[in-house]
N, C-alpha and C positions, 0 to 999 in steps of 0.2 A: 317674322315674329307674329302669334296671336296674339288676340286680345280676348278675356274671357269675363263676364257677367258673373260674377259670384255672389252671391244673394245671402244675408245672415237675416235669422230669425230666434224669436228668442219664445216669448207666450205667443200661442196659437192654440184655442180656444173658443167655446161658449161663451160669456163672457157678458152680453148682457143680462140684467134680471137675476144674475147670483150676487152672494156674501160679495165677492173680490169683484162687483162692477166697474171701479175704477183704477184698475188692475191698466197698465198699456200695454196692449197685446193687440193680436191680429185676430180678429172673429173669423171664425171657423168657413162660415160663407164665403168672405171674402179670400180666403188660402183658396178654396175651390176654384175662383174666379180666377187667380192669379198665374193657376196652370193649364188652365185653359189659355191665358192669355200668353203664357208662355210657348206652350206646344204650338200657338201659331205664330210666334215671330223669334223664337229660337227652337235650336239644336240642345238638349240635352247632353252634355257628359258626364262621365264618374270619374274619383280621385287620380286613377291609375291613367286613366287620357291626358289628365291637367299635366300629371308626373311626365308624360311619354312628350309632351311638348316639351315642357320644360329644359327637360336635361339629354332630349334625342332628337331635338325639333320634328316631333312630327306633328304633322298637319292636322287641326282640326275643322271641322265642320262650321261651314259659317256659321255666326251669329250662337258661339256654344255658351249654354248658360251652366252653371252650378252651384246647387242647393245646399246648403250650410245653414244647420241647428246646434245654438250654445246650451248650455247649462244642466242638458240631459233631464230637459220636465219628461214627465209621464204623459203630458202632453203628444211624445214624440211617437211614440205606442199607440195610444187612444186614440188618435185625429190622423196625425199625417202617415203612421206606417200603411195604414189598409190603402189609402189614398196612391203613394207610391207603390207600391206591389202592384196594383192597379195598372197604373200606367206606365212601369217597367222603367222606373225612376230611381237610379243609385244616386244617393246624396249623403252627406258629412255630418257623422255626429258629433259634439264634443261635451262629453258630461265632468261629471268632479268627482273625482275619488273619495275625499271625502263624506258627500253629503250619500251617497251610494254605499258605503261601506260601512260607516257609522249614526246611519238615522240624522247625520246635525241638518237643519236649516241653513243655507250660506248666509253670513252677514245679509252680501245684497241681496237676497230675495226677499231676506225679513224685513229692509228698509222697503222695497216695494207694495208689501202687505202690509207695513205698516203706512206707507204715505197712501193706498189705498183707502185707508180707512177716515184720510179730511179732504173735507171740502176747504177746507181754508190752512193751506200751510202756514201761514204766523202761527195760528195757535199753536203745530205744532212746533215748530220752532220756538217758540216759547214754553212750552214741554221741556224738550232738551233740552232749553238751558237749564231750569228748574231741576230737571234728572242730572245732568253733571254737578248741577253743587252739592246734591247728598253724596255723592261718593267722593268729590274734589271743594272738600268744606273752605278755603279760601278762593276758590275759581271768582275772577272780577267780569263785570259784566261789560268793562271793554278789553278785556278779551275776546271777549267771544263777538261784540264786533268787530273786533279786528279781523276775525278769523272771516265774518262776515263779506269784508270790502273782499279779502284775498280770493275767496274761494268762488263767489255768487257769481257768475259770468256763467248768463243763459246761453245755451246752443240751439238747432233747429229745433230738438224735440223737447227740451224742455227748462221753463223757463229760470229767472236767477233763484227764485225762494228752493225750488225742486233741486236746482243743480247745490247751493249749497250743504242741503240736509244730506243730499248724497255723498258729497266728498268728505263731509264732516264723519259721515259715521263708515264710511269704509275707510279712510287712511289716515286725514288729518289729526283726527282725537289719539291717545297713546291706546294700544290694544286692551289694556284694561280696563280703562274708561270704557270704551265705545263698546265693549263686549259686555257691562253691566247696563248700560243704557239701553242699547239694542235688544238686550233680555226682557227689562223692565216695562219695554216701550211697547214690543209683541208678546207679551203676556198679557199685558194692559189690553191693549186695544185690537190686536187679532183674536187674543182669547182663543189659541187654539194650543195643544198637548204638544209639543216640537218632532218626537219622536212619529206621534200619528200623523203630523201634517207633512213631516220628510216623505214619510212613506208614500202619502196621497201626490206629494207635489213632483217625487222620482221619479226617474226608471228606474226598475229592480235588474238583477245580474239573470233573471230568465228571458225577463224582456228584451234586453242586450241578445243576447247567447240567439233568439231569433231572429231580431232584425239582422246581424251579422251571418246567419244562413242564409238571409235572402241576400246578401250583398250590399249593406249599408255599410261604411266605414266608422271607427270610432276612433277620434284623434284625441288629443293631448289638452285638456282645459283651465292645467295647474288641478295641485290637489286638493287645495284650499280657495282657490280662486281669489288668489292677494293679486295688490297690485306689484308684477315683479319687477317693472324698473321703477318704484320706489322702495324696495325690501333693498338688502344688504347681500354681496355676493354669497356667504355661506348660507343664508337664509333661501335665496334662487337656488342654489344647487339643491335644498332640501326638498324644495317643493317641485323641481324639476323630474328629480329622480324619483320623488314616489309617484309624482303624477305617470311616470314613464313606466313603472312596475306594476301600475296599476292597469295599464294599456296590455301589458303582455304577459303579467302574471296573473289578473285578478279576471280578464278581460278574454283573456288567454287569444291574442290575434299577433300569433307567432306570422302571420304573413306580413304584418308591419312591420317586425321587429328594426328592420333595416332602412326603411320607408314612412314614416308615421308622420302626420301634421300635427302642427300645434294651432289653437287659435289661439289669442293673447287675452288673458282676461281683461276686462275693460282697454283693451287695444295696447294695455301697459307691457313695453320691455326695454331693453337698451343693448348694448351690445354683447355684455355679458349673457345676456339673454339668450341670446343667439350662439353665441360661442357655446354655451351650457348644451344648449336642443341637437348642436350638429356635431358636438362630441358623441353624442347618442342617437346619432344616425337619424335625426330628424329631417327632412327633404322642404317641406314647405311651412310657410310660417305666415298666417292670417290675421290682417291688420282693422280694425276698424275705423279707415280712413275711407270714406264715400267718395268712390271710383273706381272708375272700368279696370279691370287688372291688366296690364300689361304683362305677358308671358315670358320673362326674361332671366336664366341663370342668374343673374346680377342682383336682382328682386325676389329673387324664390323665399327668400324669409321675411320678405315689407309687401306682400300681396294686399289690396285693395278686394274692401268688397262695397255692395249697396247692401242698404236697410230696405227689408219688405217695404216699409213706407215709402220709398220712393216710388212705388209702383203702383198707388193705389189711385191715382190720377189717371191711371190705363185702363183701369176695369171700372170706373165709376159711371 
């Protein structure tokens, strides 16, 4: 059995001295450093090696590492494609059908541009609450501590006030609410056109259609990028199969058809989850749980990755 280093990345960027300074991402410098620091204490692989251990044990090269990008920024184009081409590096995209197809900004990016924009999350938290009573005219305000105690529980990267506003506005509020708030909130305070800032913040389908001639993969990100073990089985199979049409019809990577990865959006699925992906011939399935991957048929759908940030104690 290998074990393999699978690495997720999300913004990677410029990033000091712009608009989105307080943006979490990885500065552009530091990605340089990181492959450097790479190429001298691992083995590069691409998806098709991961697959070749997996389900034919073959053998890979000590110490094999692989590169994995969520969300499909245009970040991925701009910064890291020339970067990899460069250094003969095949690595894993996973973008959203949606935000690529129809101009939308995803929920969570706009909660990240918008928590971008304070230095002091109470205040903003005290925003939202203020925005849910115009549209939710009897909402109590111990509710919404309730929702408080339930939800606030900081993790490594960040802390209870952050983690609460985040689960607040992706799943916990009903989808109406949190899709008028969300509107309200990045109109407000990012102040930017949704349709112009999708485009700036994408990849386009040319961008794609290149990186895929050089031999980057593009897997499965959900179409919507919900959380799919807490939607409703019809609601999963929805956003399964367009995110899956969108891979091979929109995407046109007829060589996955039979082979294709998912990553989980916010690491969310359940078993249905998976029943849905391997109905449609989905092979591996990428977890945001920080840990070395163990290479195992058994696991091919609970793969383990690390966050860039674990790694930045290496090149400092």
């Amino acid at each position: 059995m290998d074990c393999c280093t699978i690495v997720m990345y999300h913004y990677v960027r410029k990033i000091k001295n712009t608009k989105f300074s307080n943006i979490k991402g990885l500065e552009l410098n530091l990605f340089h450093k990181q492959i450097k620091y790479f190429k001298k204490n691992y083995n590069f692989i691409n998806y098709f090696d991961l697959l070749e251990s997996i389900y034919n044990n073959k053998k890979l090269p000590i110490n094999p590492i692989l590169l994995t990008f969520d969300d499909g920024f245009s970040d991925n184009y701009n910064y890291i494609f020339p970067i990899l081409v460069k250094e003969n590096i095949k690595a894993c995209f996973f973008p959203v059908g949606s935000s690529i197809i129809y101009n939308k900004v995803l929920d969570v990016h706009k909660i990240h541009f918008i928590l971008s924009m304070f230095s002091d999350y109470n205040k903003l938290i005290k925003k939202i609450y203020e925005t849910i009573c115009i549209y939710e005219k009897d909402y109590k305000y111990e509710q919404f501590l309730q929702l408080y105690d339930k939800l606030a529980i900081p993790n490594i990267f960040d802390n209870k006030n952050v983690i609460f506003i985040k689960r607040l506005l992706q799943h916990e509020l009903s989808y109406e609410i949190r899709n008028k708030v969300l509107k309200y909130l990045f109109n407000k305070y990012v102040n930017e056109n949704e349709k112009n800032f999708s485009k700036y913040l994408y990849l386009n389908l040319n961008q794609i259609e290149e990186m895929i001639h050089k031999g980057m993969v593009f897997g499965h990100h959900g179409f919507e990028h919900l959380w799919l073990g807490e939607i409703d089985k019809k609601r999963q199979e929805k956003e399964i199969d367009n995110g899956f049409n969108f891979l091979t019809n929109v995407l046109k990577q007829k060589h996955l058809v039979d082979k294709w990865p998912i990553s989980y959006p916010y690491g969310s699925f359940n078993k249905h989850t998976i029943q849905l992906c391997e109905k449609l011939n989905c092979k591996v399935g990428l977890t945001t749980k920080f840990k070395i991957s163990e290479l195992q048929y058994e696991n091919r759908f609970t793969l383990n990755r690390l966050d860039t940030n674990h790694f930045l104690e290496n090149i400092s």
